[in-house]
TORNULO-848842 format. One line per field, with one value per residue: residue in three letters; x, y, z of N, C-alpha, C in turn. Coordinates in steps of 0.1 Angstrom, whole numbers, plus 2048, in hexadecimal, padded with zeros to 3 digits. Layout:
BEGIN
aa ALA; ...
nu X; ...
nv Y; ...
nw Z; ...
cau X; ...
cav Y; ...
caw Z; ...
cu X; ...
cv Y; ...
cw Z; ...
//
This chain:
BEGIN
aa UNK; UNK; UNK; UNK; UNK; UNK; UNK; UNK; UNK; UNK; UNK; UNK; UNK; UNK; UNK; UNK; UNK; UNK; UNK; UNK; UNK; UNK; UNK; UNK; UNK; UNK; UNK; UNK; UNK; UNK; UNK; UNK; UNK; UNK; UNK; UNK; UNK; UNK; UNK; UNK; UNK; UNK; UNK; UNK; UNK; UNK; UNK; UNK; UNK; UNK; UNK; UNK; UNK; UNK; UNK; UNK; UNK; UNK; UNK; UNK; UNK; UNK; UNK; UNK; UNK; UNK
nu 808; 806; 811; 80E; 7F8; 7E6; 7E5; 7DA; 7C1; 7BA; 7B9; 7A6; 790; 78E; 79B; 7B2; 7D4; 7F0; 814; 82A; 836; 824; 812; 81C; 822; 804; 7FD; 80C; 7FF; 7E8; 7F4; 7FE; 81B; 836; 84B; 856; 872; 87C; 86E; 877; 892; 88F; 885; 895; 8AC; 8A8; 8A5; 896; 890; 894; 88F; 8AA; 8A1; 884; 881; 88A; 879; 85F; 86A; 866; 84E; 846; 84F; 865; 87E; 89E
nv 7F4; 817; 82A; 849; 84C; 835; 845; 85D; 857; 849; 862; 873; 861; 862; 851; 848; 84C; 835; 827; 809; 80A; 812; 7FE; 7E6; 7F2; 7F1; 7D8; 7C8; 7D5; 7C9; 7AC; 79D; 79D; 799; 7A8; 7C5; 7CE; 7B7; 7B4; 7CB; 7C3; 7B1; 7B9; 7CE; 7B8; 7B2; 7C6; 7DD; 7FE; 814; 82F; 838; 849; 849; 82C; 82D; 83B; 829; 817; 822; 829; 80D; 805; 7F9; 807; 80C
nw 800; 7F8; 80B; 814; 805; 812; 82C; 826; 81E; 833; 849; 83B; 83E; 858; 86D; 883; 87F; 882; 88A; 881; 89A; 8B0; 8A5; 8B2; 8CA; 8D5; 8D1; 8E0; 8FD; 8F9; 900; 8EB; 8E3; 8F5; 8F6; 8E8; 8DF; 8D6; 8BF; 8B0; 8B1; 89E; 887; 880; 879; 85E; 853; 856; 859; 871; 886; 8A2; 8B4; 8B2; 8BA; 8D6; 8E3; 8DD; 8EC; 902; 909; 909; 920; 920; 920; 925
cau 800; 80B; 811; 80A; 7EA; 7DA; 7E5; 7D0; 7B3; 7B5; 7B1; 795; 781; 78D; 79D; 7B8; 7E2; 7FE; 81F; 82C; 835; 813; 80A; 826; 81E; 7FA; 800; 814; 7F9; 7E2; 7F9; 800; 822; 839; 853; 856; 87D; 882; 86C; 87C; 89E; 88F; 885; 8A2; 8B5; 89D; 8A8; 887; 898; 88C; 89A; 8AB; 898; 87B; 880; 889; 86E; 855; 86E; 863; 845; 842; 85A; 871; 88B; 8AE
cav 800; 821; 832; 850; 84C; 838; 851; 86A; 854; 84A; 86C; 877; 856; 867; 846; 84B; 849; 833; 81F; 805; 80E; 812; 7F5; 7E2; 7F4; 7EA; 7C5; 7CC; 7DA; 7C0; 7A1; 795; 79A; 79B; 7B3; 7CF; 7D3; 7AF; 7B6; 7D7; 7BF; 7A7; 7C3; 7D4; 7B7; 7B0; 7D4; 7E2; 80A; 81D; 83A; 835; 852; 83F; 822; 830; 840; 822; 80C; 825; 827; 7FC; 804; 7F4; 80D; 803
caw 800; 7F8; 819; 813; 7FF; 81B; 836; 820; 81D; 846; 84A; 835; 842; 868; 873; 88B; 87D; 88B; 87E; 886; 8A6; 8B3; 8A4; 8BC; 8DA; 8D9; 8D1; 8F2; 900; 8FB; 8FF; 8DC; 8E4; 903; 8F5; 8D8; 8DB; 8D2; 8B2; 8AC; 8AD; 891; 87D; 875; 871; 856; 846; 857; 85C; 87B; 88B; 8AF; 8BB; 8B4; 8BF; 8E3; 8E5; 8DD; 8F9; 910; 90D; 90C; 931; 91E; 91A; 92F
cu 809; 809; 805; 7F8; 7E2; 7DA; 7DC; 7C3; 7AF; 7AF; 7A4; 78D; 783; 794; 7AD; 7CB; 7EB; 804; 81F; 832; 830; 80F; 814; 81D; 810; 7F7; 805; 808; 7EE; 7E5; 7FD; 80E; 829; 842; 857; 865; 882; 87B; 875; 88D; 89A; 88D; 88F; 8AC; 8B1; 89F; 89F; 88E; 891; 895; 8A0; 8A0; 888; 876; 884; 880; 861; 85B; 868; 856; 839; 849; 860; 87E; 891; 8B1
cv 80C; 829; 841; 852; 847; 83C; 85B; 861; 84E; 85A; 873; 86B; 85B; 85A; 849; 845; 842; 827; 811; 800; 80E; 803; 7E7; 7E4; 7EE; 7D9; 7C4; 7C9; 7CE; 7B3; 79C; 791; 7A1; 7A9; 7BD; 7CF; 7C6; 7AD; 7BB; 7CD; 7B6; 7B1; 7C5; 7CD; 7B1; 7BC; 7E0; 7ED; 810; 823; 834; 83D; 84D; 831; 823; 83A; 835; 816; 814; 825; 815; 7FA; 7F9; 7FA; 80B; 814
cw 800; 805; 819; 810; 80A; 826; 831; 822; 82F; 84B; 843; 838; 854; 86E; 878; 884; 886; 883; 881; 894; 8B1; 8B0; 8AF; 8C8; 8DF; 8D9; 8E1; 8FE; 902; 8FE; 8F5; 8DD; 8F2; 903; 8EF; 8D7; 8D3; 8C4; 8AB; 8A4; 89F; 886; 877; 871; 867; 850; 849; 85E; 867; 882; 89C; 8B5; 8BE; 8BC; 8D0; 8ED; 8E4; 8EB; 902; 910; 90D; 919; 92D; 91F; 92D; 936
//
């Protein structure tokens, strides 16, 4: 899916934005999974790019951050 495009069409139906980030924490959140940093580590060595800044900012707010 073209990002962008269905970030425009979420918005004009009003339905609420978030990345993959979000979509971690709430798995979290709900149980699905026990930890998001040990995703985050499969990700990127899978090539999956994310900023640090980001990513210690989603550990803290999973009270994972060290």
């Amino acid at each position: 899916m073209d990002e962008r495009r269905g970030r425009q069409t979420a918005i004009r139906q009003g339905l609420p934005l978030f990345g993959v980030l979000g979509v971690l924490l709430q798995a979290k959140r709900i149980g699905k999974i026990e930890r998001i940093a040990s995703v985050l580590d499969r990700m990127q060595s899978n090539g999956y790019r994310i900023s640090q800044a980001l990513i210690d900012a989603a550990l803290k707010l999973a009270g994972e951050a060290s």
